[in-house]
N, C-alpha and C positions, 0 to 999 in steps of 0.2 A: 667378638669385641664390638661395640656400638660405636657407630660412625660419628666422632663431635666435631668435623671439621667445619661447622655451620653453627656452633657453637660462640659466641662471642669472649675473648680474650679480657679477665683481668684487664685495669689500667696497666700500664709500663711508663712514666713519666720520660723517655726518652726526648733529646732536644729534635730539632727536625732534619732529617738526614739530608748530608750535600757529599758530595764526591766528584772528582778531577780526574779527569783523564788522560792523557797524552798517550799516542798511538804513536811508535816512530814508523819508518818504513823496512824497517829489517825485519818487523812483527814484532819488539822489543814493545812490552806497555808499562807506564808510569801511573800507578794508582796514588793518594794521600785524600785523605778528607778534609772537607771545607768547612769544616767547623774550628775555631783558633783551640790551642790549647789552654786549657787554663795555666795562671800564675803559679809557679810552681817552688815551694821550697828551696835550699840551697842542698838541703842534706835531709835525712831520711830522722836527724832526733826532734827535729824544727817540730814536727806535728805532736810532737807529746809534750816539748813546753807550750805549745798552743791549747793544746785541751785541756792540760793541766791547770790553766787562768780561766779556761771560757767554762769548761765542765767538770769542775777539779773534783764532783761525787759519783760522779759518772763510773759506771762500772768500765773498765777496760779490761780486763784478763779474768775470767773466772775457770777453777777447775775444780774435780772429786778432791778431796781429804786426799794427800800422797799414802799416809800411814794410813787411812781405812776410805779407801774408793768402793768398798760399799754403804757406807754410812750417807744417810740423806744427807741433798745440800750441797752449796757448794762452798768452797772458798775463794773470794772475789779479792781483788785490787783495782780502786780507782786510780783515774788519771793522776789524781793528786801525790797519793803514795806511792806510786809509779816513777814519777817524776826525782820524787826525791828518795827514793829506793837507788836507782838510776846515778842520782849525781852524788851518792853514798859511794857504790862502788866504783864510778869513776876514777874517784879520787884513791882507792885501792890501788887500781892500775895504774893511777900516773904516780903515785908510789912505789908502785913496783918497776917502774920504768916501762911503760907504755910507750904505743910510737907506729908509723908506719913499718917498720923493720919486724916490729914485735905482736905478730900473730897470738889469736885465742883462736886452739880448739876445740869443739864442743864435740863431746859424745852425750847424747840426752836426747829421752824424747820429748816432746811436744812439752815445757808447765812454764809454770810462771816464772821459776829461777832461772828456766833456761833464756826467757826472754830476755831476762833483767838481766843476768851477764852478757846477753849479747847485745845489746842498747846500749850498757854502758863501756863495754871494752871502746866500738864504736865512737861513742863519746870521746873516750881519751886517746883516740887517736890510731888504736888496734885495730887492724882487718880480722871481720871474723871467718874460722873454716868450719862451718857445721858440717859433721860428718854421721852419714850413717851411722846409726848401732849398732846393724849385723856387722858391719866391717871387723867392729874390737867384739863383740858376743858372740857370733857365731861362726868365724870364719876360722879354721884349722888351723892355717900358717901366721894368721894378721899380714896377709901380701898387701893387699890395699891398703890398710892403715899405713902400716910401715913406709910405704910409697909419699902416701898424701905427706906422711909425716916428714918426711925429707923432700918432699918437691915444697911445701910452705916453711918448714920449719920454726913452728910456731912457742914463744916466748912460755905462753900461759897456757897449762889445759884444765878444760874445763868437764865432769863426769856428773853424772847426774849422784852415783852410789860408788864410793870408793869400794868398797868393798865387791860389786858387780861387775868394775870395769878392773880388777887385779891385774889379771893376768892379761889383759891389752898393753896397763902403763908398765908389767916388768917386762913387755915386749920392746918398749923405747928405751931411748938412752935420756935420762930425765934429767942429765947433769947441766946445772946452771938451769933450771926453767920448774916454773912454780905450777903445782898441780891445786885446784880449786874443785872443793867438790859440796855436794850436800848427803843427806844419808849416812851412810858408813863413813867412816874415815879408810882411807888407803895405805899401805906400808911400804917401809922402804923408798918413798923418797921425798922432797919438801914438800909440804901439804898444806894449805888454808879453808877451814868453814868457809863455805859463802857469806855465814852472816858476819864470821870474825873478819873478814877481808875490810868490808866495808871502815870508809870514814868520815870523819866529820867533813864534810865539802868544804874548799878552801877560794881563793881568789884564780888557783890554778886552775878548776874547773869549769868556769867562767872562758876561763884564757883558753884552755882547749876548743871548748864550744867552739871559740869564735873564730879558731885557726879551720875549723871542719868548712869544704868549697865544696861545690858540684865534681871538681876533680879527683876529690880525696878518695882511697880505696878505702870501702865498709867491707868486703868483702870476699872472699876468695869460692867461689860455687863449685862445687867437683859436680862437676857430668858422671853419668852413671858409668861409664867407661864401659860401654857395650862394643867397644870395637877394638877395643885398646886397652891401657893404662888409662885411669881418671884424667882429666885434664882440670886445671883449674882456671874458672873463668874470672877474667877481675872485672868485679861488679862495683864501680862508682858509685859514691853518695847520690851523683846526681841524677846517676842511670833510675835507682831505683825509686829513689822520690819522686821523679818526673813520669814513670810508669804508673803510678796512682794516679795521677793529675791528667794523664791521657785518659783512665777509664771515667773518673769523672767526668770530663771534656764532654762526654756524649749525655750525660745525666740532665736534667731539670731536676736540681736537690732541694729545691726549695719544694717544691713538688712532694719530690721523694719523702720529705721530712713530714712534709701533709700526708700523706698516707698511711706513713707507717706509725706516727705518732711521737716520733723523739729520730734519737740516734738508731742508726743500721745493729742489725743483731746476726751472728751467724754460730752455729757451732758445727764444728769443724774437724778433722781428724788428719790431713792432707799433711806430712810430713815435714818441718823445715827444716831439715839436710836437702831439702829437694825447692828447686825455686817457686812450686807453684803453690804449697802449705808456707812457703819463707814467706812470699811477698805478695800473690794474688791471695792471699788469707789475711796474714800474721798483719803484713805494715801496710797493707789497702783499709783492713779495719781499723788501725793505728790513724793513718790518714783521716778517713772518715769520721773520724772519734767515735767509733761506735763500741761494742761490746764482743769478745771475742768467746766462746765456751772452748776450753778444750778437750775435746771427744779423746777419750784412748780406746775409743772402738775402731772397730775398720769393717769393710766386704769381707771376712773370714767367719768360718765354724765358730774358731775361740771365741773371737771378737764382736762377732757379727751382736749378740745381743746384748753389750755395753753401748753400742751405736743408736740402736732402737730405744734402749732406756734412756741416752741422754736427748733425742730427736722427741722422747714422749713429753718431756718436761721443759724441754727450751720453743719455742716458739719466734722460727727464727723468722729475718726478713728477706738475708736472701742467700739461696744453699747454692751451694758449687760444688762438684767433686769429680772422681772419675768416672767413666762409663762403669764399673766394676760394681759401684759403690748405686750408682743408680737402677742397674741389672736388680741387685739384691734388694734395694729398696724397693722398686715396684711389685717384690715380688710380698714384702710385706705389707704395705700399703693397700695391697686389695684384700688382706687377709685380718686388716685390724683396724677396726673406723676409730678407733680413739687415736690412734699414731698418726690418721691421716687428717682427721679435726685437730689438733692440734699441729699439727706440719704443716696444713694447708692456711692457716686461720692469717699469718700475718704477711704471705710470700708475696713476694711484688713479682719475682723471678727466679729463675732455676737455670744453671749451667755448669756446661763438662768441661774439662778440657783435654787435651792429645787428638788423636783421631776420631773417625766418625764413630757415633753412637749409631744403634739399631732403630730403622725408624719403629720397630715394633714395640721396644722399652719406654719411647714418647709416648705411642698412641695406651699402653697399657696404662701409665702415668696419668695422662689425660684421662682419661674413664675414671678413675678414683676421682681427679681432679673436678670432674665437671659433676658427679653425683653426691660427694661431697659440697660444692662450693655453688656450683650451678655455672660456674664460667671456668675458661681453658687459662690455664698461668703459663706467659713463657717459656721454654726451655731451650735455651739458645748455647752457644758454645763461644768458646776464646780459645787464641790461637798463637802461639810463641816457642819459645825457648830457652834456658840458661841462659844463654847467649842474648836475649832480647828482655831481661830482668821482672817478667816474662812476657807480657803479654804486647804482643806485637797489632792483633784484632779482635773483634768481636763482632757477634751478633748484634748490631745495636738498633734492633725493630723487631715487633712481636715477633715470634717466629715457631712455625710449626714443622720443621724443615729436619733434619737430622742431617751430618755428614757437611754442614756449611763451619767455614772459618768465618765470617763475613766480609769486613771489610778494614780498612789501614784504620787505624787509632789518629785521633792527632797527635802531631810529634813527631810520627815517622812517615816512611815514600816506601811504597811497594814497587818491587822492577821484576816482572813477568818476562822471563825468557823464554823464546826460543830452544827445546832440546828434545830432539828426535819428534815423535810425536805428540810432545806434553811442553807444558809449560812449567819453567821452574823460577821459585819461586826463590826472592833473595830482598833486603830488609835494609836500611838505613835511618837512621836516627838518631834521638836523644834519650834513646833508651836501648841503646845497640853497646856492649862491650867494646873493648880498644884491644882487646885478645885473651891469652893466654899467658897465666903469668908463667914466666920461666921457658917458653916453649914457643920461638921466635918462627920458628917451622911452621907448625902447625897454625901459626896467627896469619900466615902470607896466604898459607892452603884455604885460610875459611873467607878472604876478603876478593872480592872480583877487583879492575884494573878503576873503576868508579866509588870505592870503597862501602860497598854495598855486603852484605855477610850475606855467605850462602847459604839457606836450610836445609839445604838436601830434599825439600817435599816439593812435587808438581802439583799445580790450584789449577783452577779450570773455573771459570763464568758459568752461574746458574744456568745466565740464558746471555749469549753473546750479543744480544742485541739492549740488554738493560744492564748493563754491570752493579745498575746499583742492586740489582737482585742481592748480589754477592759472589762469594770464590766457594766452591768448593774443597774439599782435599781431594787428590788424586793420585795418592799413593806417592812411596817413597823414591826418589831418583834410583836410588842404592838399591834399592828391592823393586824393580823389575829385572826379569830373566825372562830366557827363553827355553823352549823345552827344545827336546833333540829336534822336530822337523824345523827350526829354526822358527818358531813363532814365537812372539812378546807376548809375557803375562804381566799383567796389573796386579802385584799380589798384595796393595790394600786396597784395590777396587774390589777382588775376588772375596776379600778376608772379609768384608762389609756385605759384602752382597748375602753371601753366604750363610754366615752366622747371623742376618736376621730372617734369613729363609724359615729359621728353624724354630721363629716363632719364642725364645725366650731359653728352648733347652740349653744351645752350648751359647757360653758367654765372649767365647775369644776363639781363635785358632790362628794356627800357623799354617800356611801355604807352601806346598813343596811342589818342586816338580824341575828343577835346574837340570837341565841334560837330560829327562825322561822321555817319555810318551805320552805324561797326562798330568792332570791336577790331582797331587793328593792333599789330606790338611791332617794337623796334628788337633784336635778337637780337645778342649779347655771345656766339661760341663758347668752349668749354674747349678748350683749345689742345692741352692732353699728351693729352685724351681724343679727341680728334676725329683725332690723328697715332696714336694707337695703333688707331682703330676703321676708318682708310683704310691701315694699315701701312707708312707711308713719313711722313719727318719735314719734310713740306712747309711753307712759308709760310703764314701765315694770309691772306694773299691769294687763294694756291690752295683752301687746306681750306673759305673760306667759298662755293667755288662747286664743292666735289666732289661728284658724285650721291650717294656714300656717308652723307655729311655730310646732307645735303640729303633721304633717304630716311628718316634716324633721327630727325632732328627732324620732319618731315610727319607722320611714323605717330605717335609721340608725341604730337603736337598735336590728330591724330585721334580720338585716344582721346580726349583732353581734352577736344573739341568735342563728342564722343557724348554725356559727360558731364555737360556742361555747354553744352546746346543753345541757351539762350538770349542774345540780343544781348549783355547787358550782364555777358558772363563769354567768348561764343564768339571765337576769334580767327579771324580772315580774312587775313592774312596775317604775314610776318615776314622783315624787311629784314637781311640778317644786315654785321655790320658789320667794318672789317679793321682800327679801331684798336680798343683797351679803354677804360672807362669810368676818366678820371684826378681823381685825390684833389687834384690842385695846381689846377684850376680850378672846382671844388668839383661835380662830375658825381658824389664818393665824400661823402658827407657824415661829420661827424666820428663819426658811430656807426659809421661802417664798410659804410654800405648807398647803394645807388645813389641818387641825387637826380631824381627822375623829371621833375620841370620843367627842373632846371635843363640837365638832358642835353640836353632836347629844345630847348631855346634854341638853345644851342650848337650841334646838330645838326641845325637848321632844314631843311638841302638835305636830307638824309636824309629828314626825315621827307613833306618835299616829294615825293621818289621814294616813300614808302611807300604814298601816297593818288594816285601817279600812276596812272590808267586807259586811258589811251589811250598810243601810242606805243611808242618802242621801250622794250620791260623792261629793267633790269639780269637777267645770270645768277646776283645771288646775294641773289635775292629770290626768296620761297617763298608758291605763293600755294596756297591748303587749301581 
C-alpha cells in the first residue's frame, strides 16, 4: 500500500482550534473548548421554518420511488413543501389530542413520511419514540416492543405498511389510540392514511409552535438495551438543536459554502430509531439546510449494492457512517474508479462514529483518495451518545489518526477521572439528557455527585503533554477483565489492535478470555474483502474456513503477537464466525460498536468451542 502521509490534505475550512484545561490535584481533568457556541435555536422545528423562507426550493429529503426503488431518479421534497406538509399534519395531531402526555410511535424505516410524522407530532406538542423495525418484524415474542410500548405509552402509532407491521399492532392493546400508517392499511383497529390525517393548518398551529422551549420533550430515544431492558432516554428540544449548533461551532461555513458551492449534501443510510442516523444525519442536515438522500443500502450482502448505486449517483459533501460501512466501502472504492470519482469529487470530509476504526481502512481509503484526487481528504471521527443527543466531540482538524474522539464541542466540559489505571470519561452540558424517562434509578446510577453523566469509556491524551492533540478511546470501563493469573485486559484496546493487524480480512471481533489463561477472539470476517482476496464470490460459510482466508488473518495476528508478547494483549486463538454481529439484539450498541459482553452471552456455544481443548476442532477456528 503506498505511503501518502506526505501527501497534502484537501481544504477542511475548520475555525482555529482553542482548548482549556484545568488540572485538579486529585488528577481529576477539566477539558471544554474555547471556541463560543453558536446562537442556537429554541427547539429542533425553528430550522425548517427558517429554510423554508430563506431556501424554500432547496431540496431537503429525497428518496427511491417507495412502490419501485428500482426505477431511476428520485423523489425529492423542498424545504417549502416540507414545511407545509409539517404544519398539515400538525394540526392532525393537535386534533386528535396531542400533548406532552401523548406519544407517536414510529415503526419505519428511513423516508420522507417518516420524517414528516415525526416533525410534526413534535410540532404539536408529542414526543417522538422511534423504534426499531426488527423489534415488531423480526422478533418472536415482540418482548421489546411490548416493553417500550408500556414504559412510553404512546397515544399515536405510527407504521410505515399496515399490512407489514399486522401482527406487531395485534401484539398491543390499541384500545383508545389511533394507528397512522402509509402503504397497506391495517385491521382490526382505528387507522388513518397519512395523507387523510393531515389538515388544513389552523391559528392552533401557530399556538403550538410557540408553546415548543428548549425544555419541551421531542423525544423519547431507547438505547439498544444491550444490558438490560431498553431504557428511554428523554431528549429535549433544546438538547438536540443545540447539538447541531455545537458541530457548527467549530465550522468556517462561510467558507464551507465556498467550497462546496451551495448547501451541504450527504446521503445516508444510518438508522433514526438510533441517535446517530436521528440527529448527527436527519436534523444536522435539517439544521444546515442542506440536502439529505435517503440510502436503503447498508454494509451487508443484501444491501451492500443499493449503497454503492445510490453513493455512484449522489455526490455528496460530507459522508459519515460506521466503521462497518467504511470497511466495505474501501473495499469498493479501490475496485471501481467511477464510485470513487464520483464519491471523492465534492468531499470536504469523511467520519465514523462509535469506536476506533482500523488505521489500515484509512490508509486503504487514502490511496484511492490521493490517486484519484491527488490530495488526502480528512477522515476524522465524533464521539457521543443517546445520552449526549449525540455528539459530545469531534475531530475538528485535518486528521490522519484512527482511534481519536478528539475533543469537547462547544456547549459541553469534559471531567477525566481518575479509575484504576485509565481515565474515565464523563460529560456535562447542553446537550446532556435530564435521564431516564420513568426510571428514577437508573437516572441517579448514570449522574456523578457534580452532575456530570457517565459513559462508561476510558480517553487517554494523544500525547500528554499537548492535549490539544486530542483523546483517544481506551476501551470500555465495563469491558475490562482479567484473566485467571489475575492480569487486566483492555479488550477495546486488544479488539483495535488486532483486527487491524489483519490488514482488512476480519472486520470486528470480540475478546474473550475472563477467568482463562489467555486471549481468545470471536472473529467477525469482511465479507467483500475476504471474496475479492480468495477471487470467487463464496458464502461466508465457505470463506470462514478458506486456507486463503485463514493464512491472512494468522500472519496478521503474528505480527500482532511479536508485538505485543505479553498475555494480557497476545491472542491464542480466533473462532471465526458465519453470522454478523446484529444491532436488533443489542450485540451493535447504539454508538455503533460492537457490545463485547453482550455478544458473548448470546454466543455462549461459540465461545464454549473457542476455550474447547480436547476433541474434535471446528475447520474455522485459527489457532496461532
Amino acid at each position: 500500500m503506498p505511503d501518502t502521509s506526505d501527501i497534502p490534505f484537501r481544504e477542511v475550512p475548520y475555525l482555529p482550534q482553542k482548548l482549556n484545561v484545568d488540572r485538579r490535584p486529585d488528577g481529576t481533568i477539566y477539558l471544554d473548548n474555547g471556541q463560543p457556541l453558536k446562537a442556537c435555536p429554541s427547539h429542533m422545528l425553528a430550522p425548517l421554518v427558517h429554510w423554508a423562507e430563506h431556501r424554500p426550493d432547496t431540496v431537503w429529503l429525497a428518496e427511491r420511488d417507495p412502490e419501485n426503488p428500482a426505477a431511476e431518479g428520485w423523489n425529492t421534497l423542498t424545504y417549502a413543501a416540507g414545511l407545509d406538509a409539517v404544519r398539515r399534519l400538525a394540526q392532525g395531531f393537535l386534533d386528535a389530542g396531542a400533548g406532552q402526555d401523548a406519544p407517536l410511535m414510529i415503526l419505519s424505516r428511513n423516508s420522507i413520511a417518516n420524517a414528516l410524522v415525526m416533525y410534526a407530532a413534535m410540532w404539536a406538542g408529542s414526543p417522538a419514540v422511534p423504534v426499531t423495525p426488527a423489534y415488531a418484524l423480526l422478533s418472536e415474542d415482540l418482548g421489546r416492543l411490548k416493553y417500550i410500548d408500556g414504559l412510553t405509552q404512546p397515544k399515536f402509532i405510527y407504521v410505515e405498511d399496515g399490512a407489514d407491521y399486522q401482527r406487531a399492532l395485534d401484539g398491543l392493546d390499541l384500545q383508545g389510540r389511533l394507528v397512522i400508517y402509509s402503504g397497506r392499511a391495517p385491521e382490526r383497529c382505528d387507522a388513518v392514511r397519512l395523507e387523510q390525517f393531515m389538515r388544513a393548518p389552523t391559528e392552533a398551529v401557530q399556538a403550538a409552535y410557540d408553546r415548543l422551549t428548549p425544555d419541551t420533550v421531542a423525544k423519547y430515544m431507547m438505547t439498544s438495551g444491550s444490558t438490560g431492558e431498553p431504557k428511554a432516554v428523554i431528549n429535549l428540544q433544546g438538547m438536540v438543536s443545540s447539538n447541531a449548533r455545537m458541530i457548527r461551532s467549530v465550522w468556517d461555513e462561510e467558507r464551507l459554502d465556498e467550497m462546496t458551492g451551495g448547501p451541504q449534501v450527504m446521503c445516508n443510510f444510518l438508522p433514526w430509531s438510533h441517535t446517530y442516523g436521528a440527529h448527527s444525519i436527519l436534523h444536522n442536515m435539517l439544521d444546515w439546510g442542506g440536502t439529505l438522500y435517503i440510502d436503503h443500502g447498508a454494509p451487508t450482502p443484501a444491501r451492500l449494492p443499493e449503497m454503492l448505486r445510490n453513493l455512484k449517483e449522489v455526490s455528496t459533501t460530507q459522508h459519515t457512517t460506521v466503521p462497518a460501512a467504511w470497511a466495505a466501502l474501501a473495499t469498493e472504492l479501490e475496485r471501481d474508479d467511477q464510485l470513487a470519482e464520483v464519491f471523492f469529487r465534492r468531499l470536504v470530509c469523511m467520519a465514523y462514529g462509535g469506536a476506533s476504526m482500523g488505521q489500515d481502512i484509512y490508509e486503504r481509503i487514502q490511496a484511492v483518495a490521493v490517486r484519484i484526487t491527488g490530495e488526502r481528504i480528512s477522515l476524522s471521527a465524533g464521539y457521543g451518545a443517546t445520552e449526549t443527543a449525540p455528539t459530545a466531540s469531534n475531530v475538528h482538524w485535518p486528521n490522519d489518526r484512527m482511534g481519536l474522539i478528539g475533543l469537547p464541542l462547544p456547549g459541553n466540559t469534559f471531567k477525566m477521572v481518575p479509575n484504576a489505571e485509565k481515565m474515565e470519561l464523563r460529560v456535562k452540558g447542553v446537550n446532556v439528557t435530564p435521564g431516564y424517562f420513568r426510571n428514577e434509578e437508573k437516572t441517579k446510577e448514570a449522574f456523578d455527585e457534580e452532575g456530570f453523566y457517565k459513559l462508561g469509556d476510558a480517553v487517554k491524551f494523544v500525547d500528554p503533554d499537548a492535549p490539544e492533540r486530542g483523546l483517544a478511546f481506551d476501551g470500555r470501563t465495563a469491558e475490562e477483565f482479567k484473566l485467571a493469573n489475575g492480569t487486566w485486559v483492555s479488550a477495546g484496546t486488544v479488539r483495535v489492535q488486532a483486527v487491524a493487524a489483519t490488514g482488512g480480512a476480519l472486520s470486528d471481533a470480540v475478546v474473550c478470555g475472563l477467568n482463562q489463561n489467555d486471549i481468545r477472539l470471536l472473529g467477525f470476517v469482511n465479507e467483500a474483502w475476504c471474496k475479492r482476496l480468495v477471487g470467487d464470490d463464496l458464502p461466508i460459510e465457505e470463506l470462514i474456513r478458506h486456507p486463503a482466508v485463514h493464512e491472512k488473518i494468522s500472519a496478521g495476528l503474528a505480527v500482532h503477537n511479536k508485538a505485543h508478547p505479553n498475555v494480557s494483549a497476545r491472542v491464542a486463538r480466533v473462532l471465526l464466525q458465519a453470522t454478523a454481529p446484529l444491532a436488533d439484539n443489542g450485540e451493535i450498541t447504539e454508538k455503533g460498536y460492537i457490545n463485547q459482553s453482550r455478544t458473548q452471552a448470546l454466543r455462549q456455544d461459540q465461545v464454549d468451542i473457542l476455550y474447547k481443548d480436547t476433541g474434535d476442532l471446528p475447520d474455522n477456528l485459527l489457532i496461532l
